[in-house]
C-alpha positions in Angstrom: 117.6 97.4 61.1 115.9 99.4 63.3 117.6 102.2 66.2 115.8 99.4 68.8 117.7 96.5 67.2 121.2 98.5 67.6 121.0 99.2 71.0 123.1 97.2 73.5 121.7 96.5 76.7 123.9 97.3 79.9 126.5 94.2 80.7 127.6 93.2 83.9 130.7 95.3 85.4 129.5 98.4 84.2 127.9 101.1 85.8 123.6 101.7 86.2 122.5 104.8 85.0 119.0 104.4 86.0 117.3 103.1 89.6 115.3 100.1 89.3 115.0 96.5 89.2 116.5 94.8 86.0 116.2 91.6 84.9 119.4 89.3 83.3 119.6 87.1 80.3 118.2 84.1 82.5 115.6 86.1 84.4 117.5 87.2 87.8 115.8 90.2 89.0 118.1 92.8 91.1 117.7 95.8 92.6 119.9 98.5 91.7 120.5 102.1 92.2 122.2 105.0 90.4 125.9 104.7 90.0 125.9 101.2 91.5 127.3 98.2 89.1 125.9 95.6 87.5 126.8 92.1 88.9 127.9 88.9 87.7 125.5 85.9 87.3 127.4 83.5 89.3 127.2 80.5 86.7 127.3 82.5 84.1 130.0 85.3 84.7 129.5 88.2 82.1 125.3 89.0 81.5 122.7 91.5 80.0 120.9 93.2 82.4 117.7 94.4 80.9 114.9 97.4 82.7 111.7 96.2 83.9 110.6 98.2 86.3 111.5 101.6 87.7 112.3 103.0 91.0 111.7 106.2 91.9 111.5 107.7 96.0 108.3 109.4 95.9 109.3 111.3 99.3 105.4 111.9 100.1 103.0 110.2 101.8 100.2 110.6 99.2 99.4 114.0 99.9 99.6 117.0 97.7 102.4 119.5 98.0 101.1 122.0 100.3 102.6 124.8 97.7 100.7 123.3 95.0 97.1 124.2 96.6 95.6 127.4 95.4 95.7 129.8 98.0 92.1 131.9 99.1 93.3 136.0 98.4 
């Protein structure tokens, strides 16, 4: 058995550790943000939330940081 087979995926009720949109047993995509908790399917109570996709808040517009451009001496 591999480390990958022996890892539990996040359950809901406890707490995300990670932003981004995870995905649950039966494919219910959510939203979530550090520190926030993973819900309950309604039908289904208790479910694994897998990762899919992160979030990150790029806070730029597209444009290099101004300190990162070599500067003429």
């Amino acid at each position: 058995m591999s480390k990958k087979d022996k890892e539990m995926s996040p359950i809901s009720r406890e707490i995300v550790d990670v932003d981004g949109v995870y995905t649950n047993e039966v494919g219910h995509e959510e939203c979530l943000k550090r520190g926030e908790e993973f819900p309950a399917d309604l039908v289904l109570g208790t479910t694994e939330w897998e990762l899919t996709e992160l979030v990150y808040d790029n806070h730029h517009e597209g444009k290099t940081d101004e300190r990162l451009i070599p500067k003429k001496d």
